[in-house]
C-alpha positions as CSV (number, residue, x, y, z in Angstrom):
1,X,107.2,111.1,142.4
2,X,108.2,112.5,139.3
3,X,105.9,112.5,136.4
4,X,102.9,111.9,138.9
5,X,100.9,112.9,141.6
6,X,98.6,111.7,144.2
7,X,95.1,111.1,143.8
8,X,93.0,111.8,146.6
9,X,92.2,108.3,147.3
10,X,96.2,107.9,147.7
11,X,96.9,106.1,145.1
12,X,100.0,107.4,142.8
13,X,98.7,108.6,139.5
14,X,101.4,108.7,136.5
15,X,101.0,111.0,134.0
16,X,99.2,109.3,131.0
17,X,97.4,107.0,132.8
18,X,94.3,108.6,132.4
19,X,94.8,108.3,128.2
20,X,93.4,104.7,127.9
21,X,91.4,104.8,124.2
22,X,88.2,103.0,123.5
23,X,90.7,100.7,122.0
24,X,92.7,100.2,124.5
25,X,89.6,99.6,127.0
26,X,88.6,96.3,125.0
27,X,91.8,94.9,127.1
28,X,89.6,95.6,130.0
29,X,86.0,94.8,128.8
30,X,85.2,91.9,127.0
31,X,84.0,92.6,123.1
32,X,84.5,94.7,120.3
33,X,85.0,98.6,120.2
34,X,81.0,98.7,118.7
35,X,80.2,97.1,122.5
36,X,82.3,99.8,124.6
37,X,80.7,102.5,122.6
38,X,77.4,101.1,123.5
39,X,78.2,101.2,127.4
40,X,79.7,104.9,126.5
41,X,76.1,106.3,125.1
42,X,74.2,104.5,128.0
43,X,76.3,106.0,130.8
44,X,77.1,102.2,132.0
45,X,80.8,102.9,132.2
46,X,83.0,105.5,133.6
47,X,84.6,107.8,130.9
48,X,86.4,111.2,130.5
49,X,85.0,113.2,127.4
50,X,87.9,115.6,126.5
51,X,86.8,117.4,123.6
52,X,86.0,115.1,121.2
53,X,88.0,112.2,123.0
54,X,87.0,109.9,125.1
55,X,89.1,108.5,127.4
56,X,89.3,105.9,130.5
57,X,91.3,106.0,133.8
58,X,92.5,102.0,134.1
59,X,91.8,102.3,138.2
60,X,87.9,103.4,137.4
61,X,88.1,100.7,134.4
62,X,89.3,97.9,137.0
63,X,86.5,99.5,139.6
64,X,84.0,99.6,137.7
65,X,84.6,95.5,136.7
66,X,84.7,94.4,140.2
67,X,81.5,96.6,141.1
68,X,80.1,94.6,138.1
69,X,81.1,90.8,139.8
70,X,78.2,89.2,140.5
71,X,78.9,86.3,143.7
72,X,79.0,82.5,142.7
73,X,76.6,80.2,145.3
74,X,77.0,76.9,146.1
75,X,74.3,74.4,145.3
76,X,73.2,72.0,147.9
């Protein structure tokens, strides 16, 4: 794969995928930057500190929503 590699889950990873900006995470998480930077200081979401950047992988982004799905029940 050129430009990539493997992760050791298998899945492919491309470079720059891992360069997803608080900005760019609102795409994935509902609300404003202020909100993202919230779950950032509490530890609620998972991020990548390099340097004075952070930065998201998409995959633990898209993980991290459906570990956050609570089920729907049917009333009787």
């Amino acid at each position: 794969m050129a430009g990539g590699s493997i992760a050791p889950d298998g899945r492919a990873l491309v470079a720059g995928t891992v360069a997803t900006s608080i900005g760019d995470a609102g795409i994935y998480v509902p609300g404003d930057r202020g909100f993202v930077r919230r779950l950032i200081a509490e530890r609620r979401i998972p991020f990548c500190k390099i340097g004075k950047f952070v930065r998201f992988d998409p995959y633990e982004i898209e993980e991290w929503i459906e570990s956050q799905r609570v089920a729907a029940f049917e009333l009787d």
